[in-house]
DOSE-597212 format. One record per residue: residue number from 1; x, y, z of N, C-alpha, C in turn; residue in one letter. Coordinates in steps of 0.2 Angstrom, whole numbers, plus 5000, padded with zeros to 4 digits. Layout:
BEGIN
NUM / X / Y / Z / X / Y / Z / X / Y / Z / A
...
This chain:
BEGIN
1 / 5122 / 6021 / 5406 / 5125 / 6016 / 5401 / 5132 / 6019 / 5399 / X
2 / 5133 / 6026 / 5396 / 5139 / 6029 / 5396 / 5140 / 6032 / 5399 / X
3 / 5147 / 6036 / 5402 / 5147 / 6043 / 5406 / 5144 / 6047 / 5401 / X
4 / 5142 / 6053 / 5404 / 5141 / 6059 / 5399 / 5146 / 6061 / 5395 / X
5 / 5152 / 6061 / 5395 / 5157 / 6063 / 5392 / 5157 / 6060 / 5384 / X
6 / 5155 / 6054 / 5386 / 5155 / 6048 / 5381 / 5148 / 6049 / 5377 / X
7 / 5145 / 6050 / 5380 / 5137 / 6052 / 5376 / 5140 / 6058 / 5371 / X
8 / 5141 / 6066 / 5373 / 5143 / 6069 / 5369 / 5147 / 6068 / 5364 / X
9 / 5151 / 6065 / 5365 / 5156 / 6065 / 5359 / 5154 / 6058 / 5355 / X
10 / 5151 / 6053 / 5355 / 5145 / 6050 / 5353 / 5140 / 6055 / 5346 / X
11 / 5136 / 6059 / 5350 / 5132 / 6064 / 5347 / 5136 / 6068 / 5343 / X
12 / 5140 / 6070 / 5343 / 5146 / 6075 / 5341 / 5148 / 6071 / 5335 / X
13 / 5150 / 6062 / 5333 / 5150 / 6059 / 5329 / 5145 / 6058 / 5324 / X
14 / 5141 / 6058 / 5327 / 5138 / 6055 / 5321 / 5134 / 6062 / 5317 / X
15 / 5133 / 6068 / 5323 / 5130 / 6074 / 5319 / 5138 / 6076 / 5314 / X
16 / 5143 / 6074 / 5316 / 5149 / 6076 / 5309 / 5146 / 6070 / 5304 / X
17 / 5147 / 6064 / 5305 / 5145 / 6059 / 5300 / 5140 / 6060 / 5294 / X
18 / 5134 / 6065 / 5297 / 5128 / 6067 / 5294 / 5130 / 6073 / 5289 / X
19 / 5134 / 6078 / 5294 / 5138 / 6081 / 5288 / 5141 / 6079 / 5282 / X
20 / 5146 / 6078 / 5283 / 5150 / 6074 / 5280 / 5146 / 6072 / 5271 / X
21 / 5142 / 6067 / 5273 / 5139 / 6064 / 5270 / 5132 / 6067 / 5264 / X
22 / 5133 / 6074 / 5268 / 5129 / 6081 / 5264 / 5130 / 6083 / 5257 / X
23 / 5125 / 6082 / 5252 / 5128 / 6083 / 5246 / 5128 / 6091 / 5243 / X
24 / 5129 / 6094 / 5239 / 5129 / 6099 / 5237 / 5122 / 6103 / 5235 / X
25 / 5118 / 6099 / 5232 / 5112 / 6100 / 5230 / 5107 / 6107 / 5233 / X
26 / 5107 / 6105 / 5240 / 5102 / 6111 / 5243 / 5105 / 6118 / 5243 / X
27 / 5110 / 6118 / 5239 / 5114 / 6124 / 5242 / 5114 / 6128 / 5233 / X
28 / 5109 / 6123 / 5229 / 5107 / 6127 / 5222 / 5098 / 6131 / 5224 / X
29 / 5096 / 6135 / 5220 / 5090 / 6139 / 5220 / 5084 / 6132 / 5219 / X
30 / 5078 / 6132 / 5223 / 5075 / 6128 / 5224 / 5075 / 6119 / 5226 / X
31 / 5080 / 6120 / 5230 / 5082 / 6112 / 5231 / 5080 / 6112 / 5238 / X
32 / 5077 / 6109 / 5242 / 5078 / 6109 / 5249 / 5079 / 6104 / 5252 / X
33 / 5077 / 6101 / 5259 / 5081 / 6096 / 5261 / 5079 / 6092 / 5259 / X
34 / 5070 / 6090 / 5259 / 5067 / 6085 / 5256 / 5066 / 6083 / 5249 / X
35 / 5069 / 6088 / 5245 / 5069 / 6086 / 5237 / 5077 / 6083 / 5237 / X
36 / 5082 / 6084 / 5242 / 5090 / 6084 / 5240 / 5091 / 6076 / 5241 / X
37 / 5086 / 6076 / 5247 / 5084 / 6069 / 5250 / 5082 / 6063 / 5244 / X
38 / 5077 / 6066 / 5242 / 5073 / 6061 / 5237 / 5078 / 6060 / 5232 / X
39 / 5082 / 6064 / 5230 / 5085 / 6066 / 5223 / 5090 / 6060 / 5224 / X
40 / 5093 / 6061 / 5232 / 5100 / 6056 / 5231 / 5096 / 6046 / 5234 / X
41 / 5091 / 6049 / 5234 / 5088 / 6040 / 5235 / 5085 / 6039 / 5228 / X
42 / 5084 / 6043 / 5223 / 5085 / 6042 / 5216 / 5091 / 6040 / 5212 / X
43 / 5096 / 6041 / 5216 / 5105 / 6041 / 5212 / 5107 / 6047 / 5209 / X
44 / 5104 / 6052 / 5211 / 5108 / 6058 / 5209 / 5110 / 6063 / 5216 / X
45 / 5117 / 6061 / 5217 / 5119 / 6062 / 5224 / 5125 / 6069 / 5223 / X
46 / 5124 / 6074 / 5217 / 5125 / 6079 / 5219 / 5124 / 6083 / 5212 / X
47 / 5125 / 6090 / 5212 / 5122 / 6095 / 5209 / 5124 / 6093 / 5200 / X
48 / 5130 / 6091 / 5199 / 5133 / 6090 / 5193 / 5130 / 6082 / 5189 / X
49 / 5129 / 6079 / 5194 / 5123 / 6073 / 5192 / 5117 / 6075 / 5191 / X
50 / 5115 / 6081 / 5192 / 5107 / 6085 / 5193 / 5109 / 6085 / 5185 / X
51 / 5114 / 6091 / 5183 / 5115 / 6095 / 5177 / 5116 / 6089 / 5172 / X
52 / 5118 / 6083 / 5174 / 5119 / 6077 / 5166 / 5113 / 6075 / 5164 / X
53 / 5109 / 6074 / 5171 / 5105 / 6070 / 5172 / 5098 / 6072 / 5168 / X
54 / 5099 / 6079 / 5170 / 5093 / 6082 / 5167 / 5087 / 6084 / 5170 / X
55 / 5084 / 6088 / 5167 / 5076 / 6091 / 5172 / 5071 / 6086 / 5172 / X
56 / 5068 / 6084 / 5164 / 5066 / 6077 / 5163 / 5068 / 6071 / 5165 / X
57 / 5074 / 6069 / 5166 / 5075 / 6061 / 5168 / 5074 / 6064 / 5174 / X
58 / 5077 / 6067 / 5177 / 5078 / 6067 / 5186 / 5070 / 6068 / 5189 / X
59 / 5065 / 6072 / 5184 / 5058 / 6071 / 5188 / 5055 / 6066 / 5187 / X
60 / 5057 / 6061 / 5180 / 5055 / 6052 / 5180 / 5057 / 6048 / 5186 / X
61 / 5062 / 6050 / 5188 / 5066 / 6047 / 5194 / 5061 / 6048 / 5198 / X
62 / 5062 / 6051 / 5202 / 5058 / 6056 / 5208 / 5051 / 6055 / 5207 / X
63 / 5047 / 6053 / 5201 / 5040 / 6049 / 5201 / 5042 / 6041 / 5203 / X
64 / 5045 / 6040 / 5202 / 5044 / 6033 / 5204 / 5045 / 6032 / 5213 / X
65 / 5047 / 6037 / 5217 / 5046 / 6039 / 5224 / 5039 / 6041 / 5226 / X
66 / 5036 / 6046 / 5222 / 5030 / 6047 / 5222 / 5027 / 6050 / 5217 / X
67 / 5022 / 6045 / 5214 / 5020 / 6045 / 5206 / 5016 / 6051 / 5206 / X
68 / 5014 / 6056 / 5212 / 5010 / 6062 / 5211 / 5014 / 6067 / 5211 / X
69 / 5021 / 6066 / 5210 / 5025 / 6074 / 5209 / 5023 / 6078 / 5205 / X
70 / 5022 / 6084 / 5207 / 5018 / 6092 / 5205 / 5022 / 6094 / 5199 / X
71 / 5019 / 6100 / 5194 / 5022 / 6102 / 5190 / 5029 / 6108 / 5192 / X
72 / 5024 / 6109 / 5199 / 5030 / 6114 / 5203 / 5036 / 6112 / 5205 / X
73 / 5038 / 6105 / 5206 / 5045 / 6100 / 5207 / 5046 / 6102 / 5198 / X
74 / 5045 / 6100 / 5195 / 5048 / 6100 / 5188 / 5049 / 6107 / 5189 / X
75 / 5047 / 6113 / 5188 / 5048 / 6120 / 5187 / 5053 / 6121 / 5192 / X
76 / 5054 / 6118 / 5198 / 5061 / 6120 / 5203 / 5066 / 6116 / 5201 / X
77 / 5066 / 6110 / 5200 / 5071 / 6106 / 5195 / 5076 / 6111 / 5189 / X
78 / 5073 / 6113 / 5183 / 5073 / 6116 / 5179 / 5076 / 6123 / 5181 / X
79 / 5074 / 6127 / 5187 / 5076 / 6133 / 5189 / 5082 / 6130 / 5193 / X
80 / 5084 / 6126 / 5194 / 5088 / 6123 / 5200 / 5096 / 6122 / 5194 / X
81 / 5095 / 6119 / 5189 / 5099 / 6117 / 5183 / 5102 / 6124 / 5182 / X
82 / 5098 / 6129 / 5179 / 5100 / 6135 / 5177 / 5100 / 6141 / 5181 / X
83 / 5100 / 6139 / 5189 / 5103 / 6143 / 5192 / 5099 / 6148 / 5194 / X
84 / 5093 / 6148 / 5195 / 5088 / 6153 / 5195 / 5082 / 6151 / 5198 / X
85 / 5078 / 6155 / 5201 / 5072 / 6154 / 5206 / 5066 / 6151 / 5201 / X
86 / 5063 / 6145 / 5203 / 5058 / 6143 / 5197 / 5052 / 6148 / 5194 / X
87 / 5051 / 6155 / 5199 / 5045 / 6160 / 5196 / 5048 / 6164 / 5190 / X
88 / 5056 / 6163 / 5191 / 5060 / 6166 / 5184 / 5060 / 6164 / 5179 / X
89 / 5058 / 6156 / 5178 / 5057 / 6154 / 5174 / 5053 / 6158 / 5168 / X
90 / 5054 / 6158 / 5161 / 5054 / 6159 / 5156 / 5046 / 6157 / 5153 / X
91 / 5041 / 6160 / 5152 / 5031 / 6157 / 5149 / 5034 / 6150 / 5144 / X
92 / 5037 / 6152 / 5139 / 5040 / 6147 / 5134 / 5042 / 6140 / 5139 / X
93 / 5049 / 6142 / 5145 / 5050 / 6135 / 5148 / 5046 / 6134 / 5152 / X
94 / 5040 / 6136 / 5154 / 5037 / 6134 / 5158 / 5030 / 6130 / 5152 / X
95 / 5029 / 6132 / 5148 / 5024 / 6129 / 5142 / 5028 / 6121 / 5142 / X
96 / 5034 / 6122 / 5140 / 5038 / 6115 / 5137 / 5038 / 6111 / 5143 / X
97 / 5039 / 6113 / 5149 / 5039 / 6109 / 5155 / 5030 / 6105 / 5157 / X
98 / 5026 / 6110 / 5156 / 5018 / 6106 / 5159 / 5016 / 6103 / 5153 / X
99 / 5017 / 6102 / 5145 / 5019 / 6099 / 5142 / 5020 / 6093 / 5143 / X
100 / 5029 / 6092 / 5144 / 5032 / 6085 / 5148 / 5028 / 6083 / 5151 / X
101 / 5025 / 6089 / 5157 / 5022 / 6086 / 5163 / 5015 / 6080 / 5161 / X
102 / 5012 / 6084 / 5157 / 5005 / 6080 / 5154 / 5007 / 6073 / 5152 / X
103 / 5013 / 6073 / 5145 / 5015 / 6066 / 5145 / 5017 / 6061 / 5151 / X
104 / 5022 / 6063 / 5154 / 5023 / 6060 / 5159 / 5019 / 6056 / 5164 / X
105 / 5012 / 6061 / 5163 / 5007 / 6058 / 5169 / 5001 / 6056 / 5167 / X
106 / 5002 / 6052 / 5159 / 4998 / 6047 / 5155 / 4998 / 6041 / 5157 / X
């Protein structure tokens, strides 16, 4: 259908398009591709939107994708904010956080 020439650089397009299109997100401590994924199919399409957004609205977002989101998404959310691996998280923020999580999931 194409010559080969035309195929690569075809391929070549659209893996730049897919760049391009990459938001910042994954490139914070516990973000990976399929939470960066869900996060911008919720409207929070990069890091700075994470931090307005917040730890609590952003995991009510990301339930309404999947209404079984674990307490350990909200604990890398919250370690994702402040920059830090969710096991660094703080006994205190982690109390306040499974808290949220129990109302949340009334």
């Amino acid at each position: 259908m194409f010559p080969p020439a035309c195929k690569r650089l075809w391929r070549l397009t659209i893996t730049t398009k897919t760049k391009t299109m990459k938001t910042d997100l994954s490139l914070h401590p516990n973000i990976g591709k399929d939470t960066e994924a869900k996060l911008v199919e919720v409207g929070i399409q990069n890091y700075a939107e994470l931090q307005t957004v917040g730890t609590e609205q952003a995991f009510l977002r990301l339930q309404t994708l999947d209404p079984g989101a674990c307490i350990h998404l909200l604990y890398g959310l919250e370690g994702a904010i402040e920059g830090i691996p969710a096991t660094k998280l703080s006994a205190e923020k982690k109390q306040q956080l499974r808290e949220f999580h129990r109302m949340a999931n009334k």
